[in-house]
N, C-alpha and C positions, 0 to 999 in steps of 0.2 A: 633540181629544177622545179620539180611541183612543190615541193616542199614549202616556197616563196609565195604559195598562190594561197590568195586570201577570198572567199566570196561571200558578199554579205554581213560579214564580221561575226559569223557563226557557223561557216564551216573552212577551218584555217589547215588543216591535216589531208590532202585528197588523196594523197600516195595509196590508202589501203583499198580506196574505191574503186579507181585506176586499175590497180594490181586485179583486184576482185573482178571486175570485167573482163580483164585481160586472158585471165583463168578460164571465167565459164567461155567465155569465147573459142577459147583452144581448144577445151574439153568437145564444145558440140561440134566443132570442124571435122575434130578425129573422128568423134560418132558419127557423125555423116557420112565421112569418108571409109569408113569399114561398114559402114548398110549397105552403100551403094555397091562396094565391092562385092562384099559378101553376096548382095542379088543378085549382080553381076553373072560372078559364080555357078550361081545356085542355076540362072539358065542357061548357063554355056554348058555346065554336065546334067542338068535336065533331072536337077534332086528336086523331092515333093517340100521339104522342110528346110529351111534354112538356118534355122537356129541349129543343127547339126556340125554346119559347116563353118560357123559363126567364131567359136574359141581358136578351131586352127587357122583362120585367117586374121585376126588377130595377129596370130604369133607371126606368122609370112611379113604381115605390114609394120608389126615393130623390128623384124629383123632387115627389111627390107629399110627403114629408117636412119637404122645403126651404121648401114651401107652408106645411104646420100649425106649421115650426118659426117663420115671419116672423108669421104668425097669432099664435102664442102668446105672442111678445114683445109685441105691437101691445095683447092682452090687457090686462096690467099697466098 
């Protein structure tokens, strides 16, 4: 579908820009969303650092992922 899109008559290819947005987009959502958890965290157990607790939450929200993604297939 993008593939067809012409703009200007010098940029006729928009698929990788598209994608390339799409990406950093995803990317800073996830990082958002494990700061916020992580600080979350960090004052619910009342830790001084939170980059301590930052790698094993991380792994909680990708396993926690894996969860809602076999979830949302099961859906359909």
């Amino acid at each position: 579908m993008l593939r067809q899109i012409e703009i200007a008559n010098f940029l006729k290819n928009v698929d990788p820009f598209i994608f390339s947005l799409w990406i950093i987009s995803i990317f800073v959502k996830i990082s958002f969303c494990l700061f916020v958890f992580t600080i979350l965290f960090k004052k619910l157990v009342k830790i001084n650092d939170y980059r301590k607790v930052a790698p094993s939450m991380g792994l909680v929200l990708f396993g926690y992922t894996i969860i809602i993604s076999a979830n949302a297939s099961e859906m359909e």
